[in-house]
C-alpha positions in Angstrom: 0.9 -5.0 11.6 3.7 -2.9 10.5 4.8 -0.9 7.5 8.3 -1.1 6.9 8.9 2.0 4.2 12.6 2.6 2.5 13.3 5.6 0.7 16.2 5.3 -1.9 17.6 7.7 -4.7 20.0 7.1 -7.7 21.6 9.1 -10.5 19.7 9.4 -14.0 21.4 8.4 -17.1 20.8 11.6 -18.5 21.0 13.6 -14.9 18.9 14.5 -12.5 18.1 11.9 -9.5 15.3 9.3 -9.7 13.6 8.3 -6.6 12.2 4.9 -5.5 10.2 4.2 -2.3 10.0 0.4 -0.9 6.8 -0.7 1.0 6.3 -3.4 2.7 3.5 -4.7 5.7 5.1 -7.2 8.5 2.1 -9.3 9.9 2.3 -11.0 13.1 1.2 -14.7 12.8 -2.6 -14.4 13.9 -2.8 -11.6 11.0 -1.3 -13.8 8.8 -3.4 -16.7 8.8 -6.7 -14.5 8.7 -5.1 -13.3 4.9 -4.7 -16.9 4.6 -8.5 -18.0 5.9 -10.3 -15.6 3.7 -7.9 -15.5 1.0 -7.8 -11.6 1.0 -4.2 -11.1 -0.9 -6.1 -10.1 -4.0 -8.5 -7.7 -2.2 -7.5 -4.4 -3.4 -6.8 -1.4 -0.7 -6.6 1.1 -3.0 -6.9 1.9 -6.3 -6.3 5.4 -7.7 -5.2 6.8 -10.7 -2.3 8.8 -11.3 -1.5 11.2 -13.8 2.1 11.3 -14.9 3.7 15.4 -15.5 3.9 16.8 -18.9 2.9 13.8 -20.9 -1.0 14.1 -20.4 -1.0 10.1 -19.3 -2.2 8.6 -16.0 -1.5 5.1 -14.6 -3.6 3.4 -12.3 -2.2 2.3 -9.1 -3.8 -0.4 -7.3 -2.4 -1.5 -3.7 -3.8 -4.8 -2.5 -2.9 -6.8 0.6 -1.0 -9.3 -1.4 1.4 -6.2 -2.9 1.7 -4.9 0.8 2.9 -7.8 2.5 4.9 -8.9 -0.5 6.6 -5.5 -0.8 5.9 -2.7 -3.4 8.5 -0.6 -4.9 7.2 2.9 -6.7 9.3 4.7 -8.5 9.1 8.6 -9.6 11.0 11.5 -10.5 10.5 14.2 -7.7 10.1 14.3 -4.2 6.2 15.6 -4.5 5.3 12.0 -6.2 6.9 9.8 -3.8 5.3 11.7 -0.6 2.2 11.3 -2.9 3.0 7.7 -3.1 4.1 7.5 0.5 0.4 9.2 1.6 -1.5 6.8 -0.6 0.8 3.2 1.1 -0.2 4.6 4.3 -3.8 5.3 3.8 -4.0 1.6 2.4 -2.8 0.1 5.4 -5.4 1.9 7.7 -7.7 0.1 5.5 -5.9 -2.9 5.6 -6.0 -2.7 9.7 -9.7 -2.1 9.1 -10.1 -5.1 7.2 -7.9 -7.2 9.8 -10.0 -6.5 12.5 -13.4 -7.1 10.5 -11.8 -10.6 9.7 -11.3 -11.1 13.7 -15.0 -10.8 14.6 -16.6 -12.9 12.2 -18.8 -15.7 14.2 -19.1 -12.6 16.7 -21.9 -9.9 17.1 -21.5 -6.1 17.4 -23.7 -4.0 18.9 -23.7 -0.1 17.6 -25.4 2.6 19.3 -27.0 5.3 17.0 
């Protein structure tokens, strides 16, 4: 698995700069066809909510494994959000790599020591 991430900016109508960031998850084969055994696209890797400055509203983002490996674009109006954004993509796809490798032993057993 790897996480492609693209970072673009643009001009405002009004001024300013607006900021976009592109994610997207590149499966090998073997990864792919576990999404596609268990039917885990919909599974959701995060979902958090977001509050959006000076208007008092929040959004709720939800990553899932289908949005990853389709690609997600977020979009935002500083630097601070998309790191934000950036920090959340990446700590949804060590939980997608966690759920990858609980899809690969299935049919197995694991032994933990306490």
């Amino acid at each position: 698995m790897k996480l492609k991430i693209k970072r673009n900016q643009s001009k405002k109508l009004m001024g300013g700069i607006a900021f976009e960031l592109e994610a997207q998850v590149d499966l090998d084969e073997h990864e792919k066809e576990l999404i596609k055994k268990y039917k885990a696209d919909r599974e959701v890797l995060l979902k958090k909510e977001v509050s959006i400055p000076l208007t008092g509203k929040a959004i709720v983002l939800d990553i899932t494994i289908g949005s990853l490996v389709g690609g997600q674009t977020f979009k935002a109006d500083n630097i601070a959000e998309i790191l934000e954004y950036e920090n959340n993509v990446i700590e949804a796809c060590k939980t997608f790599k966690s759920y990858i490798q609980t899809m690969e032993q299935f049919g197995g057993e694991e032994v933990i020591e306490i």
